[in-house]
C-alpha positions in Angstrom: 9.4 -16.7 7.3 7.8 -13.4 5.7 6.0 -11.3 8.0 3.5 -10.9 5.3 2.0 -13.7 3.4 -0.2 -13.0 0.7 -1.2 -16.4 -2.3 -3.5 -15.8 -4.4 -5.5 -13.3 -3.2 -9.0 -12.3 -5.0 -11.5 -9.8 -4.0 -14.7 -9.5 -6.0 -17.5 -6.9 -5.1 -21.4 -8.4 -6.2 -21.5 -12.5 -6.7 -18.6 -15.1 -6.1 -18.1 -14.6 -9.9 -18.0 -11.8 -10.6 -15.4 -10.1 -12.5 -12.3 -9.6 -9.6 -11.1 -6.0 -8.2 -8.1 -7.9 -7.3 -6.7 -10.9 -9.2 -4.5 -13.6 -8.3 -2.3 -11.8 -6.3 0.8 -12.8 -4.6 3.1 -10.7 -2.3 5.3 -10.8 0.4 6.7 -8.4 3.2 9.5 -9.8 5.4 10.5 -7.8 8.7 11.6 -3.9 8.7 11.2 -4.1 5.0 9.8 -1.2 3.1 7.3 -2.2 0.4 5.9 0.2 -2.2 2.8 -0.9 -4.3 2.1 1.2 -7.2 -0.5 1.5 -10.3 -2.9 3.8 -11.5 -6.1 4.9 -9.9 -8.1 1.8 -9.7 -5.5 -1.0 -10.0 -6.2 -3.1 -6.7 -3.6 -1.3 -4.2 -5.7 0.2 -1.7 -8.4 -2.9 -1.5 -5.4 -5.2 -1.7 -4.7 -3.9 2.2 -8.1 -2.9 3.0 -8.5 -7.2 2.3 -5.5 -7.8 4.5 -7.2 -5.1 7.4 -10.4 -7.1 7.0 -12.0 -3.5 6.2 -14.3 -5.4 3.1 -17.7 -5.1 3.8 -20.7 -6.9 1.8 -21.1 -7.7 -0.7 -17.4 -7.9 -1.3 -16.3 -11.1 -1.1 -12.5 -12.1 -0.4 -10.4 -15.2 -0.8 -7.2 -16.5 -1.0 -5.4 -19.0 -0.8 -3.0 -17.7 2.1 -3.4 -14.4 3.5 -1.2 -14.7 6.9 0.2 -11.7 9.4 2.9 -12.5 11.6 1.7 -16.3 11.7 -2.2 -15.2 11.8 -4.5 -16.3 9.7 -6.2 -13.2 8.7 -9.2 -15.0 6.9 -9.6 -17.0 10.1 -9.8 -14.8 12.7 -12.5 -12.7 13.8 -14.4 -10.7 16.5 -11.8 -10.1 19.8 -9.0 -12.2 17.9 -8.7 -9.7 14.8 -8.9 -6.4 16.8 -5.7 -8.3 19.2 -4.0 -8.0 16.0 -5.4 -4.9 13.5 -4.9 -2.3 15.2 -1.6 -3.5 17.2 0.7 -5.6 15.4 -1.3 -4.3 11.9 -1.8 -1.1 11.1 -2.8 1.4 8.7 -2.6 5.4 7.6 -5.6 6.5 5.2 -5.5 8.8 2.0 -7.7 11.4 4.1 -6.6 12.5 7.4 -10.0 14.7 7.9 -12.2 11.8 7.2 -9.7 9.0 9.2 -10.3 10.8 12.8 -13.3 10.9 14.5 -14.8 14.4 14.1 -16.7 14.3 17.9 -14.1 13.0 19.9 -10.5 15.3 20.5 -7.1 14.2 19.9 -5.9 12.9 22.5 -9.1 11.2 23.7 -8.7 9.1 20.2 -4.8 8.0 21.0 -5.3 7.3 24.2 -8.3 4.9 23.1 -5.7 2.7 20.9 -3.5 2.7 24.4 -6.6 1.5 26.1 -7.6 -1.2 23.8 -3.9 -2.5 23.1 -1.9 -2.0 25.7 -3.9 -2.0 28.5 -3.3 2.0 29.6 -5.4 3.9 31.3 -6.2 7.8 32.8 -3.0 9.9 33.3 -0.5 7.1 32.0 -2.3 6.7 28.7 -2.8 10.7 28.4 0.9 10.9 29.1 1.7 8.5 26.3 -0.6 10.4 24.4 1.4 13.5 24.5 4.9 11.6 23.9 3.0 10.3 20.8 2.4 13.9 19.5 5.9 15.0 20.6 7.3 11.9 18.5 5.3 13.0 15.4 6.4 16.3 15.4 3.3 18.6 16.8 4.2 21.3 17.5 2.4 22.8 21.1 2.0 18.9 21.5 0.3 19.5 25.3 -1.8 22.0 23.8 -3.3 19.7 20.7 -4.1 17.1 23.4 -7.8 18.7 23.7 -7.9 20.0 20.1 -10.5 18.5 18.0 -9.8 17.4 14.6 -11.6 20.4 12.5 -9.2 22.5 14.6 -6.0 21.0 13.1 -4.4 21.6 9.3 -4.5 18.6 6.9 -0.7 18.2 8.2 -1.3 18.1 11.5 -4.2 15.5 11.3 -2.3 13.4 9.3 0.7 13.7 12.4 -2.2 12.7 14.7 -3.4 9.8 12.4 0.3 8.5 12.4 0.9 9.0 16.4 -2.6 6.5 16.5 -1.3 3.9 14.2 1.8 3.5 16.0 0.5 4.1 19.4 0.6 -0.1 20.0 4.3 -0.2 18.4 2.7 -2.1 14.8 5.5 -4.9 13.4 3.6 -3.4 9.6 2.3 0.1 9.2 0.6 0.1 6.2 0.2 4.0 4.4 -2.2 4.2 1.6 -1.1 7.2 -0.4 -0.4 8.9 3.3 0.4 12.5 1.5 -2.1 12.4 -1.3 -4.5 15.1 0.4 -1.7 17.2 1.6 -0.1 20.3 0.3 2.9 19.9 -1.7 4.9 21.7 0.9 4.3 19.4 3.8 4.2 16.0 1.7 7.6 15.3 1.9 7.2 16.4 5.7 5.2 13.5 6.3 7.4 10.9 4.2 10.7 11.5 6.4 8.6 10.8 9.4 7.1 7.7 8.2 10.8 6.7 7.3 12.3 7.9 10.3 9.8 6.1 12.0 10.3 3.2 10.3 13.8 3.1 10.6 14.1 4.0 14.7 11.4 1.6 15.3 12.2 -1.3 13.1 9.1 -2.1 11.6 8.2 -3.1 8.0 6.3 -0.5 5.9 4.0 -0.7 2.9 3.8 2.0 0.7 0.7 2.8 -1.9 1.5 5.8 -3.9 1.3 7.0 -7.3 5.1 8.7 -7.4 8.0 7.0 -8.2 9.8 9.6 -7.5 8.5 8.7 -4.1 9.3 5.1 -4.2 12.7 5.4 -5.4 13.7 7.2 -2.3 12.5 5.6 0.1 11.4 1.9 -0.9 13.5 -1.4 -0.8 11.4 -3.3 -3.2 8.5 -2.7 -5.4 5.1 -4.2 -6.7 3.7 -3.0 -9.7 0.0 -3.4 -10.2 -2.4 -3.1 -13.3 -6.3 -4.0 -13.8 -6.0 -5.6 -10.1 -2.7 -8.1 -10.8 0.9 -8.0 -9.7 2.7 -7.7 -12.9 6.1 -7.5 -11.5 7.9 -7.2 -8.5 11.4 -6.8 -7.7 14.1 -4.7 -5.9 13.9 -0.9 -6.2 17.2 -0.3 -8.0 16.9 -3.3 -10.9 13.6 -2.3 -11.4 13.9 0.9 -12.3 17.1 0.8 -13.9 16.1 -2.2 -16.0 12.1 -2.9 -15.8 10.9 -6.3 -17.5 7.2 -5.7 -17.9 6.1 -3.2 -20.2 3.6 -1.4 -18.0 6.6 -1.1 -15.8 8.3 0.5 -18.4 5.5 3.0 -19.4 5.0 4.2 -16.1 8.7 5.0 -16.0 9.0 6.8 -19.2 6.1 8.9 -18.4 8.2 10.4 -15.4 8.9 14.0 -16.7 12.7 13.0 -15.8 12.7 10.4 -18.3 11.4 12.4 -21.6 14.4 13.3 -22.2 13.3 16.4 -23.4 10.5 15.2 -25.7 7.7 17.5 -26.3 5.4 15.0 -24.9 5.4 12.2 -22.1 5.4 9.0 -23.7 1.9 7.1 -23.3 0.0 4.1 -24.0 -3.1 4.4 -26.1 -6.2 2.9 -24.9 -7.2 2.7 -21.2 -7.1 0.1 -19.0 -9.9 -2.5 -19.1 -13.0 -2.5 -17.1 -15.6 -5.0 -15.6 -17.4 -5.7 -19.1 -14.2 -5.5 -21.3 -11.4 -7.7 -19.9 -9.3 -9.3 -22.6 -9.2 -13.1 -23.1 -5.4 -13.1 -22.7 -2.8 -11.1 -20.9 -4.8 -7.9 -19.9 -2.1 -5.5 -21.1 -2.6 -6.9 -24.6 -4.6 -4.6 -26.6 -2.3 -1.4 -25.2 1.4 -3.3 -25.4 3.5 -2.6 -28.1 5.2 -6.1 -27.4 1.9 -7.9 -28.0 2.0 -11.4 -30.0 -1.1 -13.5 -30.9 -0.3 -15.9 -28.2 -0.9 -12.6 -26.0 -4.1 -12.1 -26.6 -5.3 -15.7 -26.4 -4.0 -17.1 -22.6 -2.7 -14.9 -19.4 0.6 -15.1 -18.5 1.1 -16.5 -14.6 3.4 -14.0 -12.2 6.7 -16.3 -13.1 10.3 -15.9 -10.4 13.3 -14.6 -12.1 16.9 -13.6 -10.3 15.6 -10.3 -10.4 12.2 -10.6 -9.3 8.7 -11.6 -10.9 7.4 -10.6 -13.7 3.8 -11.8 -15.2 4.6 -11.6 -19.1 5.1 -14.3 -21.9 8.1 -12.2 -23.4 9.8 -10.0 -20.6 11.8 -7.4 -21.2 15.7 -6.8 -20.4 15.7 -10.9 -19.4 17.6 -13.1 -21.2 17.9 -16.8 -19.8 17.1 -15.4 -15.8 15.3 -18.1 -14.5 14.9 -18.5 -11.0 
């Protein structure tokens, strides 16, 4: 069983019918596995997990048919129940480290918080842990951050601190939403080889939202693409990018510089992608795909299995007769 059940997830902002932020969405994330989820500013990826964190405020409104942690039914539980689990078993890394810790409380006051709420620790055990946490993320002066507060720190160091609180409880899925995004370039990849090595020496399963496949290549297993708030394919790191069978998929991979092979410009695809007001009637890639048919622009394709993967597109690229 998948640590990580998502079916048919939706999440609308305004009235139950509203036009969804997220769509239909299916996805899965077994144990120790890293995940990465990517698609252009907008495309679901962030409120997709800020659904699962239960972090949707009114008037957002979210449904699904399954949306289960670790055996948990996450649209079930609330109050004391979800913070047993978000928080412990579940947790996440923000895009903004300066605006993720609490600007009135120091460092170590705000990991040794999460060891009071989830594990039960308490005065110099849960200070000690505190510091072991810092050492573990790579602080340097660890002892000496413990009473720092966080306008005190660089954005590298904050985002250490963020990452020594969301593994504090030992998570089974740490979730990073774009986790180097608000980071200088030098200390990005910093912060990736600790979330891997973390990953890796601690066994847990890792989802990934990023914008860089450069990123995702490195360091994911499998991969879920997202556009205008659906999944439109998902499969394994190496057969996706080596042989992609949606063509969004296919355009985000030949606007990678690497890819131009030497052209004087990136490859593109014209138009934008649709809003609230303009959704196409059929497959919401239609009026930008240069694969488009009629029957494209009249009905929307379902997210169908393959051998390699899923794929939501009435004429998939690189398949022939791969049916799952």
């Amino acid at each position: 069983m998948s640590l990580l059940d998502i079916r048919n997830l939706s999440v609308r902002f305004g009235a139950a019918d509203a036009i969804p932020v997220v769509d239909g969405l299916d996805l899965s994330v077994d144990e120790g596995e890293v995940l990465a989820i990517v698609g252009e500013s907008g495309s679901g990826k962030s409120v997709t997990m800020m659904a699962l964190m239960g972090l949707i405020d009114a008037p957002g409104i979210v449904r699904a048919d399954s949306l289960r942690f670790d055996g948990h039914d996450m649209l079930a539980l609330k109050g004391r129940q979800r913070r047993q689990v978000v928080g412990k078993d579940l947790a996440m890394v923000f895009q903004d480290p300066m605006t993720a810790l609490n600007p009135s409380y120091t460092v170590g006051f705000q990991i040794e918080e999460v060891l009071r709420q989830h594990l039960g620790l308490k005065g110099k055990a849960a200070r000690a842990r505190a510091l072991q946490l810092l050492e573990r993320v790579e602080i340097p002066a660890a002892a000496s951050r413990l009473d720092a507060y966080p306008h005190q720190l660089s954005g590298g160091m904050s985002q250490r601190v963020a990452i020594a609180m969301a593994i504090a409880a030992e998570p089974k899925l740490l979730i990073a939403d774009e986790p180097t995004t608000a980071l200088d370039v030098t200390i990005q990849a910093q912060i990736m080889d600790l979330l891997l090595d973390l990953q890796r020496s601690e066994g847990m399963g890792l989802v990934l939202i990023t914008h860089d496949l450069a990123v995702v290549a490195e360091t994911a297993q499998r991969v879920c693409v997202m556009y205008a708030g659906q999944a439109v394919e998902i499969g394994s790191v190496p057969a996706l990018f080596d042989a992609p069978t949606h063509p969004y998929t296919e355009a985000l991979l030949k606007a990678v510089p690497e890819h131009s092979l030497g052209a004087e410009r990136l490859a593109t695809l014209p138009g934008i992608v649709p809003g609230r007001y303009d959704r196409p009637a059929g497959c919401l890639l239609s009026p930008r795909c240069p694969y488009a048919q009629p029957h494209c622009r009249e009905q929307r394709p379902a997210l169908e299995a393959h051998v390699r993967g899923a794929v939501r597109c009435f004429y998939p690229l690189n398949l022939t007769a791969e049916v799952a």
